[in-house]
TIGULUM-626547 format. One record per residue (C-alpha): residue number from 0; residue in three letters; x, y, z. Coordinates in steps of 0.2 Angstrom, whole numbers. Example, Ala and Ser with C-alpha at 12.3 -4.5 7.8 and 13.67 -1.06 7.14 Angstrom:
# residues 2
{0; ALA; {62; -22; 39}}
{1; SER; {68; -5; 36}}
# end
This chain:
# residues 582
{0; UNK; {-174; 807; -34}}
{1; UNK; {-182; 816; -21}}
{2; UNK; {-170; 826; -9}}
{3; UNK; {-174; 813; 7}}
{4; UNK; {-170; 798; -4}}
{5; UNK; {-156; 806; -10}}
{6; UNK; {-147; 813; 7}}
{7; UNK; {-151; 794; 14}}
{8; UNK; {-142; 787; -1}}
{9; UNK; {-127; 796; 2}}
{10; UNK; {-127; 797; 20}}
{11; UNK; {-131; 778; 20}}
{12; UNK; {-116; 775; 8}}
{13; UNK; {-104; 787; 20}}
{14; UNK; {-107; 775; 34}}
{15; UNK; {-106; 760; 27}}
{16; UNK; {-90; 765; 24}}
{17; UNK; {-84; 773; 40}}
{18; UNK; {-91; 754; 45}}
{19; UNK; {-80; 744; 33}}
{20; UNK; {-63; 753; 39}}
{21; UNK; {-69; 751; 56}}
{22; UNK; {-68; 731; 53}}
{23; UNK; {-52; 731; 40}}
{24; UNK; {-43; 742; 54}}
{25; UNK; {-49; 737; 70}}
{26; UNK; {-37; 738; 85}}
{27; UNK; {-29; 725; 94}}
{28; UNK; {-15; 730; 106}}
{29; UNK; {-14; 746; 116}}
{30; UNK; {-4; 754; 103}}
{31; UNK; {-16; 751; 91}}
{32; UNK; {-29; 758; 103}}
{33; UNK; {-21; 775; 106}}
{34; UNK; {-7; 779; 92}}
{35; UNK; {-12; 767; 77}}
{36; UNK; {2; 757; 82}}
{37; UNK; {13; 771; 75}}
{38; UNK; {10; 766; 56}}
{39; UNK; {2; 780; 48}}
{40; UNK; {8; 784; 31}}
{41; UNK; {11; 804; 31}}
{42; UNK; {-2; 807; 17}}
{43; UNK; {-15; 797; 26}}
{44; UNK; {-11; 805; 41}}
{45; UNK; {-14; 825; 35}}
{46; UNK; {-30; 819; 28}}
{47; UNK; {-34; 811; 47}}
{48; UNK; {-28; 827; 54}}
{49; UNK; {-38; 839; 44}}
{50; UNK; {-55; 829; 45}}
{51; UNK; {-49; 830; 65}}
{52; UNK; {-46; 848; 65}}
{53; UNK; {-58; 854; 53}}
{54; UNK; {-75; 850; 66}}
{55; UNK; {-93; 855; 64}}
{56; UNK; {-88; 871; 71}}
{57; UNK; {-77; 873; 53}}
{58; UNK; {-88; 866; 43}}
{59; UNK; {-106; 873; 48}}
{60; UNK; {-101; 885; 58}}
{61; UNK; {-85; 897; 55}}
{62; UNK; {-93; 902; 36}}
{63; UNK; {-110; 907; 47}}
{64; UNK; {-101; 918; 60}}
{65; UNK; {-92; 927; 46}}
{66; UNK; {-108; 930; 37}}
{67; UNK; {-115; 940; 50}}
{68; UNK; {-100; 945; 58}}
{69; UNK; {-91; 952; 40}}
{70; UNK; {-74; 956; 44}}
{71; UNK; {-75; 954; 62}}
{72; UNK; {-79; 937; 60}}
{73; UNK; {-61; 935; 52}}
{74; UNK; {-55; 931; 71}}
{75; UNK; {-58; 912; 69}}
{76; UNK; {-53; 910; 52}}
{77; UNK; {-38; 918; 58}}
{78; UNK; {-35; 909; 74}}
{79; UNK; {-39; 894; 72}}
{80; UNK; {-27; 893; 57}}
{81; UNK; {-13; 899; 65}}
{82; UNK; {-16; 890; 79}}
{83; UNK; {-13; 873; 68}}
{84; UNK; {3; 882; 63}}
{85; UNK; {8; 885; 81}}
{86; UNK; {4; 868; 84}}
{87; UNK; {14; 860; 69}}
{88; UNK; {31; 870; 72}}
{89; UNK; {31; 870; 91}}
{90; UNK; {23; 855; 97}}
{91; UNK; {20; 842; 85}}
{92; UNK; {38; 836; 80}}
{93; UNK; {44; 836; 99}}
{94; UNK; {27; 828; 105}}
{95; UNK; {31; 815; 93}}
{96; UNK; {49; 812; 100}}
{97; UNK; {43; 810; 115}}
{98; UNK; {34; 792; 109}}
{99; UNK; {21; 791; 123}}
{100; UNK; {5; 791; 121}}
{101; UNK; {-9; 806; 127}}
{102; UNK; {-3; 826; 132}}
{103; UNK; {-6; 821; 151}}
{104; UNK; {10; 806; 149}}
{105; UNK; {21; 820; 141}}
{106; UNK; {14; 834; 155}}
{107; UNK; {17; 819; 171}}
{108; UNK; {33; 811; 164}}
{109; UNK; {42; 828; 161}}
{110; UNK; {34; 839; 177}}
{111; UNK; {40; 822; 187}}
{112; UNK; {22; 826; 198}}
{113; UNK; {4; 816; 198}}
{114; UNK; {-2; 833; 202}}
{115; UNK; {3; 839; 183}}
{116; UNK; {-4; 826; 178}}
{117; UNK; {-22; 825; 186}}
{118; UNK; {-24; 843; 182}}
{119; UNK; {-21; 840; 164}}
{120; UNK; {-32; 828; 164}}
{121; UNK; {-48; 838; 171}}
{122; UNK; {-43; 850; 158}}
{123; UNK; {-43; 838; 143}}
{124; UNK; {-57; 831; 150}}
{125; UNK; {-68; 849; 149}}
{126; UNK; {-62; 853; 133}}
{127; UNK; {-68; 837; 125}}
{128; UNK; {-85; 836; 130}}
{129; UNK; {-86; 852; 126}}
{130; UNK; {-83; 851; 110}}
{131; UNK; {-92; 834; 109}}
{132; UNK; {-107; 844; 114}}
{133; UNK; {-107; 855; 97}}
{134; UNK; {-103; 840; 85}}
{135; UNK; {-119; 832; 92}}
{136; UNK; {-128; 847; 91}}
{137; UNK; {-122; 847; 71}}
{138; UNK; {-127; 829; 70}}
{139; UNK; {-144; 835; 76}}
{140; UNK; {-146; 849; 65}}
{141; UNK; {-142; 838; 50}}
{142; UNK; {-153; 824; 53}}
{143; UNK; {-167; 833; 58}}
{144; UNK; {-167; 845; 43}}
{145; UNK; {-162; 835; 28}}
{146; UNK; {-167; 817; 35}}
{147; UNK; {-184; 822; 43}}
{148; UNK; {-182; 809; 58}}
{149; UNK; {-183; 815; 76}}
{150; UNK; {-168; 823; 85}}
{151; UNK; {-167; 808; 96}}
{152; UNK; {-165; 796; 85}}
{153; UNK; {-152; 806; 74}}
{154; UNK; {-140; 808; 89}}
{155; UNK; {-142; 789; 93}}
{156; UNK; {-138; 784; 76}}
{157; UNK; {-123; 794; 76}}
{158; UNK; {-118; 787; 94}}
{159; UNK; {-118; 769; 85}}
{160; UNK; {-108; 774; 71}}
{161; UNK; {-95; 783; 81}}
{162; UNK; {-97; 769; 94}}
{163; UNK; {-95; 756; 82}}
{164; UNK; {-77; 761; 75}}
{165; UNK; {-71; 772; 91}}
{166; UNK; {-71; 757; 100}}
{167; UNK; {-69; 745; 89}}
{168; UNK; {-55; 753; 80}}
{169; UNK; {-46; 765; 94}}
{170; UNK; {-34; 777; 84}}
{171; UNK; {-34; 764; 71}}
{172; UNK; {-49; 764; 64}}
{173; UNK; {-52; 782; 70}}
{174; UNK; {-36; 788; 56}}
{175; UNK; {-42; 777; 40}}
{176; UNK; {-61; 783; 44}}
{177; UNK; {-56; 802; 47}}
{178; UNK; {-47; 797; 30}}
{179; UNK; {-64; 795; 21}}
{180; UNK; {-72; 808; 31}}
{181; UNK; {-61; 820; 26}}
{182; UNK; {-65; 817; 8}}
{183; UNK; {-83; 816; 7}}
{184; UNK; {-84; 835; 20}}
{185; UNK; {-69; 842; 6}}
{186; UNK; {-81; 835; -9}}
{187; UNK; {-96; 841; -1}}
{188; UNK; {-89; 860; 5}}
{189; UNK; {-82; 863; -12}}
{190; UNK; {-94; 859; -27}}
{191; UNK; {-106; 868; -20}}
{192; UNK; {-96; 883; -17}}
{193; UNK; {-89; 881; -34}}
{194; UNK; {-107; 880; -42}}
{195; UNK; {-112; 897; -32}}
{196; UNK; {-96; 907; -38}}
{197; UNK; {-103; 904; -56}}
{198; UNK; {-120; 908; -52}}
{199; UNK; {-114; 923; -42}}
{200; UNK; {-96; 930; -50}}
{201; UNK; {-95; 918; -65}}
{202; UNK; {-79; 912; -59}}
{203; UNK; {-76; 895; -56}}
{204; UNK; {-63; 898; -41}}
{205; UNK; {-73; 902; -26}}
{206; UNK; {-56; 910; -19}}
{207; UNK; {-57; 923; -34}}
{208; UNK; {-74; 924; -35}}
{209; UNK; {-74; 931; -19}}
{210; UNK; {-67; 948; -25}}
{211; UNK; {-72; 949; -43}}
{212; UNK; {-86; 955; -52}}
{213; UNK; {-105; 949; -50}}
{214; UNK; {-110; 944; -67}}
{215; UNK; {-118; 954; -78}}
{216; UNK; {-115; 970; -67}}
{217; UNK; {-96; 980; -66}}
{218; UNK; {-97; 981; -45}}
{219; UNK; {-88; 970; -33}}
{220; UNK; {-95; 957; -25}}
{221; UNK; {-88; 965; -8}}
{222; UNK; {-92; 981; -13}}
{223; UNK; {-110; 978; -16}}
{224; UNK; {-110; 969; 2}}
{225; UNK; {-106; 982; 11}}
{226; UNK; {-117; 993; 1}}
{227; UNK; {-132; 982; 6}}
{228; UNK; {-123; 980; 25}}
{229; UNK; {-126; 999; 26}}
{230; UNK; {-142; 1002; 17}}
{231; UNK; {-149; 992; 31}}
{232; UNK; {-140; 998; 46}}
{233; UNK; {-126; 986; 49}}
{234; UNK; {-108; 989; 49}}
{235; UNK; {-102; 988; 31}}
{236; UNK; {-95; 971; 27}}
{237; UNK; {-79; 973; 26}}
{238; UNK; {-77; 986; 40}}
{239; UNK; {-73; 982; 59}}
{240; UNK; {-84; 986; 73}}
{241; UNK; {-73; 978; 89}}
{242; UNK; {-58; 986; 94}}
{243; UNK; {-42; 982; 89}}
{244; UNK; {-35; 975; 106}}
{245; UNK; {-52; 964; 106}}
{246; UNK; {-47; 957; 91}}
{247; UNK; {-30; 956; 93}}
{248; UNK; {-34; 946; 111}}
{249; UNK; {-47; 934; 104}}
{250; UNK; {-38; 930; 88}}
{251; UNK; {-24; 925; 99}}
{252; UNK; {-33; 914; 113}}
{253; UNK; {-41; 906; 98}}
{254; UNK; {-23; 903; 91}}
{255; UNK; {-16; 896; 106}}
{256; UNK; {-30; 888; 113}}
{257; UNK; {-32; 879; 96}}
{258; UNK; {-14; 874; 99}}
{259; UNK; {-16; 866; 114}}
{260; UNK; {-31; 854; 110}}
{261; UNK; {-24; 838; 112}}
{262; UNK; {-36; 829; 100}}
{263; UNK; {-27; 835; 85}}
{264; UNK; {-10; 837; 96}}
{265; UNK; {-13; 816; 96}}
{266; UNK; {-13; 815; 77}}
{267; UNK; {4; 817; 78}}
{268; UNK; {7; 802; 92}}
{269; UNK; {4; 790; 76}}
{270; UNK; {16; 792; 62}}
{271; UNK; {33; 781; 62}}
{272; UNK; {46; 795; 63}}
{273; UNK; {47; 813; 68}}
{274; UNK; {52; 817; 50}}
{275; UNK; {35; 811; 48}}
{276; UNK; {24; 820; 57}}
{277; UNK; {32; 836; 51}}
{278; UNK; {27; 828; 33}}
{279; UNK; {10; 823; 41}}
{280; UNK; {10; 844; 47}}
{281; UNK; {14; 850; 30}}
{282; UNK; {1; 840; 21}}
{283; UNK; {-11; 842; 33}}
{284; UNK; {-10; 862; 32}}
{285; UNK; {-12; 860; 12}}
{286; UNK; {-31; 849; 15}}
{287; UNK; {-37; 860; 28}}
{288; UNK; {-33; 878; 17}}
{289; UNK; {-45; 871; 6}}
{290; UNK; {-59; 874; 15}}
{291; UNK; {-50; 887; 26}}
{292; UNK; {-47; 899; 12}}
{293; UNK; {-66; 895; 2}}
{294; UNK; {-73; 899; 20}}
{295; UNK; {-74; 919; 17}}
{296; UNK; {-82; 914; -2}}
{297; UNK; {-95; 905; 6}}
{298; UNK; {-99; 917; 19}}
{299; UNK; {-102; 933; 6}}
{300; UNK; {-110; 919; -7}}
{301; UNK; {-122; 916; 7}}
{302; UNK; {-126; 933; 16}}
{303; UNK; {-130; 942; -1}}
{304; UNK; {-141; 927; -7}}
{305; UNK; {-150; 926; 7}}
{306; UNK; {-152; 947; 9}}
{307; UNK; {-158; 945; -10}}
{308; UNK; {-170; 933; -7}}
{309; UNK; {-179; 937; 9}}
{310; UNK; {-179; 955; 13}}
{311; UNK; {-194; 966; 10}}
{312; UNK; {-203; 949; 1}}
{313; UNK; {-221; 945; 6}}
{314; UNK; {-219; 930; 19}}
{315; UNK; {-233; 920; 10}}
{316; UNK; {-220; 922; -6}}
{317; UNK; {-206; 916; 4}}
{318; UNK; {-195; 902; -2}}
{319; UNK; {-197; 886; 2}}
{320; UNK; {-179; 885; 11}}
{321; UNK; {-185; 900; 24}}
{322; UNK; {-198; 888; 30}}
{323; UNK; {-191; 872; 29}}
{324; UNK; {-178; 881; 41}}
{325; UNK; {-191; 889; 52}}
{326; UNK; {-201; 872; 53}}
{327; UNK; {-186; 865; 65}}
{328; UNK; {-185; 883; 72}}
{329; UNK; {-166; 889; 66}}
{330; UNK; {-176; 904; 58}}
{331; UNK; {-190; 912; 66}}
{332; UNK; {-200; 929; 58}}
{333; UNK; {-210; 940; 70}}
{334; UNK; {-221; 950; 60}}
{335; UNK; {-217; 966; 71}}
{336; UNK; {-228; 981; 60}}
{337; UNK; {-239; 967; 54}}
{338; UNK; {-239; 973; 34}}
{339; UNK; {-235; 954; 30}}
{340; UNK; {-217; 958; 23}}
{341; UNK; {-200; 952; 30}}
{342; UNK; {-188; 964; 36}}
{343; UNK; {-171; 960; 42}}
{344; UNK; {-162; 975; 50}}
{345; UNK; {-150; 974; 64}}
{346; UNK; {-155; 971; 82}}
{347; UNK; {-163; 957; 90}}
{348; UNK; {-181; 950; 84}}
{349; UNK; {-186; 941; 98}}
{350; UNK; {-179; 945; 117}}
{351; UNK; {-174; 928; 122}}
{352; UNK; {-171; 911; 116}}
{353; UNK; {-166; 895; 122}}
{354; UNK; {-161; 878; 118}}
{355; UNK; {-177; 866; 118}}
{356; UNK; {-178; 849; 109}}
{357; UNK; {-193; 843; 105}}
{358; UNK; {-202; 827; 96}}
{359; UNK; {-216; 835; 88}}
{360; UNK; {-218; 834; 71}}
{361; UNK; {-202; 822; 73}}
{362; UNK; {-194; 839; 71}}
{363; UNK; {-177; 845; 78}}
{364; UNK; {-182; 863; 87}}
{365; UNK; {-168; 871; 95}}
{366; UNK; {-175; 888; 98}}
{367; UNK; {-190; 894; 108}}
{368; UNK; {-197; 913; 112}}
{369; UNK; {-195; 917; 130}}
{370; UNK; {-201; 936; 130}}
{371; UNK; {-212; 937; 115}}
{372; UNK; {-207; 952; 102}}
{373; UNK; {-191; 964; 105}}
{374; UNK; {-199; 982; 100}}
{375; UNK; {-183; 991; 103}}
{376; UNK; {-178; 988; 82}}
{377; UNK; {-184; 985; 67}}
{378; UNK; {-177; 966; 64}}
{379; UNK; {-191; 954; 61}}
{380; UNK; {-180; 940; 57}}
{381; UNK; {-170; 927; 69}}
{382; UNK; {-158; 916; 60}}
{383; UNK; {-146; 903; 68}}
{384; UNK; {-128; 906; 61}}
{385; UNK; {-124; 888; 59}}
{386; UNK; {-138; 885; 45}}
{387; UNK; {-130; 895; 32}}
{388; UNK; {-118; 882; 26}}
{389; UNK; {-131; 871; 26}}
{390; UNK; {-143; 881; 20}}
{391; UNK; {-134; 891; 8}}
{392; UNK; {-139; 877; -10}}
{393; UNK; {-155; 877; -5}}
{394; UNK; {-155; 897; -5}}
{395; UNK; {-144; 897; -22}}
{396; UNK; {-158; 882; -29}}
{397; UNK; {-143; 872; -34}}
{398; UNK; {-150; 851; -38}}
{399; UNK; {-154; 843; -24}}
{400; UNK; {-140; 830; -26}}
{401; UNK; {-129; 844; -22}}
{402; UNK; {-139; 849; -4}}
{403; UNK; {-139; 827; -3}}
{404; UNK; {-120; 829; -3}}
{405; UNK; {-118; 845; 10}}
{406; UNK; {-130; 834; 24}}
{407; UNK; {-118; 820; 20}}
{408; UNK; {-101; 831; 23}}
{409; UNK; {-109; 841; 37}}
{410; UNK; {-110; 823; 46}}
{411; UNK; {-92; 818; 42}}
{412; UNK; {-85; 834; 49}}
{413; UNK; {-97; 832; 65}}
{414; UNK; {-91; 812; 67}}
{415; UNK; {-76; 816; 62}}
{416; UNK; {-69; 827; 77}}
{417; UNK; {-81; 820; 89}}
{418; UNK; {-73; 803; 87}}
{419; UNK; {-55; 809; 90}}
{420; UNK; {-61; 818; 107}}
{421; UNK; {-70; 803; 110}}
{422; UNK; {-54; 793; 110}}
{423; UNK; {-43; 806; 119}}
{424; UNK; {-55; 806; 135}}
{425; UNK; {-55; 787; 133}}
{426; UNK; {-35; 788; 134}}
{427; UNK; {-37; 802; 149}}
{428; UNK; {-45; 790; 159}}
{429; UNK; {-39; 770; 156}}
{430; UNK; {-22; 776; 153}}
{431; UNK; {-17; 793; 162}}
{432; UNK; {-30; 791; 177}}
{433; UNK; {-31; 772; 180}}
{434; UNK; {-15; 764; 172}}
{435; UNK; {-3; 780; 178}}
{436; UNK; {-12; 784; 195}}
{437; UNK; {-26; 772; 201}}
{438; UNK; {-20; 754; 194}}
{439; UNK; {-5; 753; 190}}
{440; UNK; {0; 733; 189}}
{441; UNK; {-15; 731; 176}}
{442; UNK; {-10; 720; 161}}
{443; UNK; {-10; 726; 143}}
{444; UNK; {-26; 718; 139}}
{445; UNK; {-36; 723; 156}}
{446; UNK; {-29; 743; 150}}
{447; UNK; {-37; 737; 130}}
{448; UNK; {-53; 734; 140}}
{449; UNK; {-55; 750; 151}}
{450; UNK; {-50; 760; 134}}
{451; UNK; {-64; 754; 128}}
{452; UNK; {-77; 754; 141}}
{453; UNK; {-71; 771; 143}}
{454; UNK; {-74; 778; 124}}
{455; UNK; {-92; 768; 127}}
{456; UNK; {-97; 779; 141}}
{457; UNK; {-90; 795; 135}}
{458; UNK; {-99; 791; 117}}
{459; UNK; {-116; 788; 129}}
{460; UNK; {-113; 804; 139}}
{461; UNK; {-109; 813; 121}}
{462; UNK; {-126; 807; 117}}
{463; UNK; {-134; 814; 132}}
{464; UNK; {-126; 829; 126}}
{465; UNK; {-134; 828; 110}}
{466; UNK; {-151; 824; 116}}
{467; UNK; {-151; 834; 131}}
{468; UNK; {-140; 850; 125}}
{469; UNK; {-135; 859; 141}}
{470; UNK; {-143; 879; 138}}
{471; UNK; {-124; 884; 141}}
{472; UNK; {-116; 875; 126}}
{473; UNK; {-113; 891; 115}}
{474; UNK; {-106; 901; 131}}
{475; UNK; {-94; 887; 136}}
{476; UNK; {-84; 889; 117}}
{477; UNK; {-75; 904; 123}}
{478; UNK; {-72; 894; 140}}
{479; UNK; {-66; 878; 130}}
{480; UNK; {-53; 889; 119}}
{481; UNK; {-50; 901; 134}}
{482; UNK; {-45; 886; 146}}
{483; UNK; {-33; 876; 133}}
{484; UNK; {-24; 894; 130}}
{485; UNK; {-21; 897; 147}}
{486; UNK; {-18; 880; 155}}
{487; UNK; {-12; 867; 142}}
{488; UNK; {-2; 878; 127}}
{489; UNK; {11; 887; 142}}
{490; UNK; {15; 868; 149}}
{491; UNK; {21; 860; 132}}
{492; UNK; {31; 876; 127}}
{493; UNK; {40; 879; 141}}
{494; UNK; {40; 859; 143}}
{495; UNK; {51; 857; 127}}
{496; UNK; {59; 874; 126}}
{497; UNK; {64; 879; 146}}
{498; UNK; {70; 866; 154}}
{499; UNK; {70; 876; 171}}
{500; UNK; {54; 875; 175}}
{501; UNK; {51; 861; 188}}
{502; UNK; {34; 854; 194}}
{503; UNK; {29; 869; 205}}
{504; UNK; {30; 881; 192}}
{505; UNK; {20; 871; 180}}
{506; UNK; {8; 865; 194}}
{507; UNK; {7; 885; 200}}
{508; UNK; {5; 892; 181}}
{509; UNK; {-9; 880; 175}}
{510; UNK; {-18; 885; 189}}
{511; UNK; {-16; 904; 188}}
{512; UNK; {-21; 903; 172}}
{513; UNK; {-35; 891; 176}}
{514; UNK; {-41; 902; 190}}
{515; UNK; {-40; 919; 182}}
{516; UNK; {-47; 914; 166}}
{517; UNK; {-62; 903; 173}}
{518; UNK; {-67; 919; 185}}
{519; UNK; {-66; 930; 172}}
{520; UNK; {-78; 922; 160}}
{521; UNK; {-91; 913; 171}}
{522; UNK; {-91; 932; 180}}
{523; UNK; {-97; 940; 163}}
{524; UNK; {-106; 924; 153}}
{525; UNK; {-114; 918; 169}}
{526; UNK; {-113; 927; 185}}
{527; UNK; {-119; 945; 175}}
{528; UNK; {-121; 944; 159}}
{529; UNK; {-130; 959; 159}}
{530; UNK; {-112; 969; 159}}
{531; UNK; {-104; 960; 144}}
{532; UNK; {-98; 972; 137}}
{533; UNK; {-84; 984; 132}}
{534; UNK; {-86; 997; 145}}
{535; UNK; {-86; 982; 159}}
{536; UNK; {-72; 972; 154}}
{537; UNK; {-52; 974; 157}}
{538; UNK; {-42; 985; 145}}
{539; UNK; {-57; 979; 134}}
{540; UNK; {-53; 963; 133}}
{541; UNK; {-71; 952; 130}}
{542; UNK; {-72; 936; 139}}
{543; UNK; {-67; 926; 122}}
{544; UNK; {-51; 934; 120}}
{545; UNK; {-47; 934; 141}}
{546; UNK; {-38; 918; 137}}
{547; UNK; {-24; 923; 130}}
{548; UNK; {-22; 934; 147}}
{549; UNK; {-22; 921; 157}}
{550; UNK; {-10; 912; 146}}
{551; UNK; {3; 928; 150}}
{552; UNK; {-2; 926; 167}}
{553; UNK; {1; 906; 167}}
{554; UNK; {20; 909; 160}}
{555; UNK; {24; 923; 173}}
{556; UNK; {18; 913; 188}}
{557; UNK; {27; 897; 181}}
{558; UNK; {44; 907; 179}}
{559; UNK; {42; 916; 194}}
{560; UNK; {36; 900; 206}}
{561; UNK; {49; 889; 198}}
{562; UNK; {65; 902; 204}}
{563; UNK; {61; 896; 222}}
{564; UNK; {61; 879; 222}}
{565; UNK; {76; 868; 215}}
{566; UNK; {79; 863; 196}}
{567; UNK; {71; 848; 188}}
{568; UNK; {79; 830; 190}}
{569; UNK; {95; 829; 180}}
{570; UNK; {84; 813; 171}}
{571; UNK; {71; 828; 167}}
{572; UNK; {86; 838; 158}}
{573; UNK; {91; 822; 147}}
{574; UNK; {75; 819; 141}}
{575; UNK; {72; 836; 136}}
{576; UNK; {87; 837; 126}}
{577; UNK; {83; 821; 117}}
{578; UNK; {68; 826; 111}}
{579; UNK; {76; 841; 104}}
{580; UNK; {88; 833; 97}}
{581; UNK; {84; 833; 75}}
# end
């Protein structure tokens, strides 16, 4: 079978699966809506968790950046899995305990304020679509590529299929779909890491194969990486070029910005005991190593393939993958000395791109020149980051069932996580901002119905997203990650683990960190991005890492505010003991 036939076969069969679950398990009470009616078996539950966790940015992009990044790129595989870890001992239990529904009911009922409330809210709010916006972007990536159908039409598939068990479903449907989900992305990231380790090490065990031999020859996979790396004027592989408080600070606003994202923080909402959800935790961390620790195997599988098969060759000769990928315009080649050969050195090939959708050809094409050639290097090559994961069994020329089955996985980890944020800004507004503020005398089965009108606009405004990509959706990552850490993470710690701190402080420290962290990044990735860099930021701190700054600067206002107004209600005090209660 061809590799269109084959990729519709199994995307084809994944939905009709997502679909099935979404009418075994559809919801029909409130608690069903939000937390699964608290029924999740713990197994099921880590599965749920993982494919919730473990987003487009995991799947599709995480092995990408480290691939070009080499052992700076090691911040994300590092922060965002010790952000779970965070997140599973100081959180998830206590959350659980609680018994409520979203992060906003645990932030208004223990800060006693609306105020608390509204601005957790906002936050949540932010974060989610923001997120939304790069799993559609995925979804787009996927269907343009391997299904060959135009970027509009991809995006509105993947609206009704995430429409069709989001609403239908709630958290119900959401936790035995992400069950499957989490499958068929785990199946689909492994067998062809697996087949490439043989090809490349002939080691079975991408995790070993990462530092063994390559076959046939007695160097080191690594060491033959940054031998390349430095041949051709990049940092060697394995070797750091930020500074070590940069990468200290970003490693930690990714880790406590990742805790303090409620879509996987709501996982926990939906297990019967808190025994459980520290079950769930464990098992959970177990699925998502998995990929997390076959990540860096992917990465150097993929950066010395694609070296090997594209510099200094003839572009007539290239391969077939090279321009497949430039068709849709996630590679680019400016023939800069016009000899006909591709060289790929450091430094920019083009001086600008920007995001751009497009219907011709039916094509997805994300990247456009603005300013012509960059003559300032040598590079003749643009590549997007978040094609090597797809890209990299089309480089290896593994079968094309194999490349069927990535399309297929690359999808589930996209509709995965964009379902989960779907549900928890569906939950922000019927529950937290109209049940819990606006209205609050509405019945059970009137909230049912604005939880569901709500996750059918956010799914449409998701799509918006997906077919109009704001040009800002890379930049606002760092904002997304920076604003969790420094808003959201300090207010369910010191929640749980100070009981001191009333509604001022909290109201005072989420803004403070809100404030500081926002100015910071908008000033460098907006206002002048021009002085980015290390000579222009604060003890040389880059906008990604500010976060965790503001996070420091969120707990000492909150302490400091919250010494000059009285203690919380002694209600307040009671609460907080039963939840710590084992």
């Amino acid at each position: 079978m061809s590799l269109q036939a084959l990729t519709y076969l199994f995307v084809g069969l994944s939905f009709a699966i997502y679909i099935a679950i979404a009418i075994w398990s559809r919801a029909r009470s409130t608690n069903d809506f939000y937390i699964a009616g608290k029924e999740v078996n713990p197994v099921a539950n880590g599965m749920a968790t993982a494919a919730d966790w473990m987003s487009a940015a995991s799947f599709i992009s995480m092995a990408g950046l480290i691939a070009f990044l080499g052992k700076d790129g090691s911040v994300y595989l590092m922060g965002w899995t010790g952000g779970y870890v965070l997140l599973a001992l100081l959180l998830a239990p206590y959350l659980r305990k609680f018994g409520k529904y979203t992060v906003p009911d645990f932030i208004g009922t223990r800060y006693y304020s609306k105020a608390a409330r509204l601005v957790a809210i906002i936050c949540l709010i932010f974060i989610s679509f923001t997120y939304v916006a790069g799993q559609m972007r995925g979804v787009g990536i996927v269907f343009s590529r391997f299904l060959e159908v135009d970027i509009n039409v991809g995006v509105v598939i993947g609206m009704l299929i995430v429409f069709f068990y989001a609403v239908l479903g709630g958290m119900k449907g959401i936790t035995y779909t992400q069950v499957a989900q989490y499958c068929v992305l785990i199946f689909a990231y492994l067998v062809p890491a697996i087949f490439i380790s043989i090809l490349v090490t002939n080691n079975p065990i991408p995790q070993l194969g990462f530092g063994d031999q390559i076959s046939g020859t007695s160097t080191y996979l690594l060491d033959r990486l940054d031998q390349i790396s430095e041949e051709l004027g990049f940092t060697a592989y394995t070797e750091n070029s930020k500074t070590n408080i940069d990468i200290f600070f970003i490693t930690a606003a990714l880790m406590f910005g990742t805790a303090g994202l409620p879509h996987v923080i709501v996982r926990f909402f939906t297990v019967p005991k808190v025994s459980d959800a520290r079950k769930s935790a464990g098992y959970a961390l177990i699925f998502i190593a998995l990929l997390y620790t076959t990540a860096p195997a992917v990465s150097a599988f993929a950066k010395m393939n694609f070296i090997d098969s594209v510099q200094e060759v003839e572009y007539e000769s290239a391969p077939n993958w090279f321009k497949n990928w430039e068709d849709i315009g996630l590679i680019a080649w400016k023939d800069k000395n016009e000899d006909g050969v591709i060289d790929y050195y450091p430094g920019n090939a083009l001086k600008g791109v920007k995001p751009k959708y497009t219907n011709e050809r039916g094509k997805y094409n994300e990247r456009v020149v603005l300013n012509d050639i960059d003559s300032s290097n040598l590079n003749e090559v643009y590549i997007d980051n978040d094609i090597m994961v797809l890209a990299n069994p089309e480089i290896a020329k593994l079968p094309n069932w194999v490349i069927a089955l990535v399309a297929a996985g690359a999808l589930a980890a996209a509709l995965s996580t964009a379902a989960g944020l779907l549900l928890v800004i569906s939950a922000s507004i019927s529950h937290d901002l109209l049940k819990k503020m606006v209205m609050p005398k509405i019945t059970e089965k009137q909230e049912l119905f604005f939880a569901r009108c709500s996750a059918a606009i956010a799914i449409f405004i998701a799509g918006l997203f997906g077919i109009y990509p704001p040009g800002f959706v890379a930049q606002v990552v760092a904002f997304a990650f920076g604003l969790a850490a420094s808003t959201i993470f300090p207010v369910l710690f010191m929640g749980i683990f100070y009981k001191r701190l009333n509604k001022q402080g909290a109201i005072a420290g989420m803004l403070s960190g809100l404030i500081s962290t926002s100015s910071y990044i908008i000033y460098f990735k907006f206002i002048s991005p021009d002085l980015n860099n290390s000579n222009n930021w604060l003890f040389g701190i880059s906008p990604e890492g500010f976060g965790f700054l503001g996070m420091i600067i969120n707990f000492t206002i909150a302490l400091i505010v919250s010494n000059f107004y009285s203690k919380p209600p002694n209600e307040i005090y009671q609460m907080i003991d039963n939840i710590r209660k084992p």
